[in-house]
N, C-alpha and C positions, 0 to 999 in steps of 0.2 A: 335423744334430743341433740346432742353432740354431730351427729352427723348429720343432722337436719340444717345444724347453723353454719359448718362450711359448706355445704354442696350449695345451699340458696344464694351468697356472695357469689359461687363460682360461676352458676348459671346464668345468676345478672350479669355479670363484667364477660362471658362470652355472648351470652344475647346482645348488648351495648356495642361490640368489634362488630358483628356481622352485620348488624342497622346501621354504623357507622360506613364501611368499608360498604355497602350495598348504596348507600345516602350517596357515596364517592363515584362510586362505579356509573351509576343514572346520570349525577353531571357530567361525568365525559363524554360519556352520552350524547348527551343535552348539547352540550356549548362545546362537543369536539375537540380529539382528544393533540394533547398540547404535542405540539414536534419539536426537536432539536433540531437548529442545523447552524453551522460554523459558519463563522463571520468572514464575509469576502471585505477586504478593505478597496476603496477605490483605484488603487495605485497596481493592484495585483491582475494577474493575467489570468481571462477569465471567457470560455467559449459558451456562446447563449446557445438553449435548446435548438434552436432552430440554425444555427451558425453551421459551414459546414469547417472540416478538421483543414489546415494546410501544412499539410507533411514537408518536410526537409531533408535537405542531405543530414545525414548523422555527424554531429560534429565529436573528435576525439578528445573527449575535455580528461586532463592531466592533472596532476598534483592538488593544490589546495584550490583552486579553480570552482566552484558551484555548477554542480549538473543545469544546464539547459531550463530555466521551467518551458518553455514555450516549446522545446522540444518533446518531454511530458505530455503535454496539454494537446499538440497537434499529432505529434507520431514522428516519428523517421523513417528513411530507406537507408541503405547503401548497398554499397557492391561487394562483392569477394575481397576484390584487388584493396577495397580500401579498409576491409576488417583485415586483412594479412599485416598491415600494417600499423592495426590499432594493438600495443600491449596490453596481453591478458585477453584475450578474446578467441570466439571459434565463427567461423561460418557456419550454421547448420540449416539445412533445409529439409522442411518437413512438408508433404501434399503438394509437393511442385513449388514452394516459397522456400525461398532463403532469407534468414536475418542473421547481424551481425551481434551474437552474446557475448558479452563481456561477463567475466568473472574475477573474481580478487580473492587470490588465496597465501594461506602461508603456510611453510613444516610439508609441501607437497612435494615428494620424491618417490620413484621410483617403484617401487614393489618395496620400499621399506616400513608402510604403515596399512595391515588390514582394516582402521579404522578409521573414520574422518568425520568432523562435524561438517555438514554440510547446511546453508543459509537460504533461504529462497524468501525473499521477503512480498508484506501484502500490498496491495496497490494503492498505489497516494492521487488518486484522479478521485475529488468528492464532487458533490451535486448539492444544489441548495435546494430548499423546497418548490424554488419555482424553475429549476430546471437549468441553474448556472451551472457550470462545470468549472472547477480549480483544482490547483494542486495544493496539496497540504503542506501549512507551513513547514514543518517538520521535514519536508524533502526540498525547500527552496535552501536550507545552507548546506545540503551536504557536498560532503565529494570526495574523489578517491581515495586523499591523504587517510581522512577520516577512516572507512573502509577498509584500509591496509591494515590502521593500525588497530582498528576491531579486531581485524581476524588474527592478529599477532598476538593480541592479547588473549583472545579465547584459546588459540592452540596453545599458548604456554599454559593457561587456566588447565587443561582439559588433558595435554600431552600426548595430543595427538594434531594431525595436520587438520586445517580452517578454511572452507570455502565459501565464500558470497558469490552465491548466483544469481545474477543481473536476469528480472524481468522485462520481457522486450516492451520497449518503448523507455525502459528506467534504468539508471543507476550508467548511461553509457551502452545502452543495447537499441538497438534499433528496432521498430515496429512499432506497437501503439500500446498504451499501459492498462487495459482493460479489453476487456471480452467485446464487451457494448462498442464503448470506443471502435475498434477493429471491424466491427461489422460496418462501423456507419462510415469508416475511410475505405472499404470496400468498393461499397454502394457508389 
């Protein structure tokens, strides 16, 4: 009898979760299921589905200065001559394109360290549900100050040399900051 009177509670209260969590399932269903998407405020820079991208020259933004949004958001070019010139940066050309990457490192010397943290961050170009394009707050105040002194602080954290590797179109790199993006300043 004992084992009769806990296993009947236990079978109700898991029958009760599956009709519950089934009950839930059918309304999404039903009335479609709910989406997230990040709040554009009017004031912010913002490319509609249908807009196309307008690339710029790559500007060499410095010190405590806030990366470009608009340079994000459309893409950049520039030349060789003018990435030789931007500190912290390489030329590199891949399938016949070249872009200007920017990186910010510290503790980088020589053949003194076989070990290195190295940074490649994710892409801050979002989409609303109806097809706005913006950039994320979270990359409208950064800039290089900031980024130096990450990486200063992770190599001493870690004791070894810090690299942030600028994705093109971000962070001071030229090109466009997404896959999508890229193909549609292609076209």
């Amino acid at each position: 009898m004992g084992i009769l009177t806990r296993t009947i509670p236990i079978s109700l209260n898991r029958c009760w979760r599956i009709a519950k969590w089934t009950c839930i399932k059918y309304s999404y269903r039903l009335l479609g299921w709910p989406t997230i998407s990040s709040p554009v405020s009017a004031d912010q820079a913002t490319l509609g589905p249908f807009d196309t991208p307008r690339s710029t020259l790559l500007s060499a933004t410095m010190g405590n200065t806030p990366f470009p949004v608009e340079e994000a958001l459309h893409g950049t070019t520039a030349t060789p001559e003018f990435c030789a010139r931007v500190p912290g940066s390489l030329w590199v050309e891949a399938d016949g394109k070249g872009e200007c990457i920017r990186y910010y490192g510290f503790g980088l010397a020589e053949g003194e360290s076989s070990q290195a943290l190295v940074y490649l961050g994710g892409d801050v170009l979002l989409t609303t549900t109806n097809g706005v394009r913006h950039i994320a707050t979270s990359y409208q105040s950064e800039c290089p100050a900031q980024i130096d002194s990450a990486m200063a602080d992770w190599s001493h954290q870690a004791d070894a040399p810090a690299l942030f590797l600028a994705r093109p179109g971000l962070h001071g790199s030229s090109g466009c900051s997404s896959s999508e993006h890229s193909a549609q300043l292609a076209a």
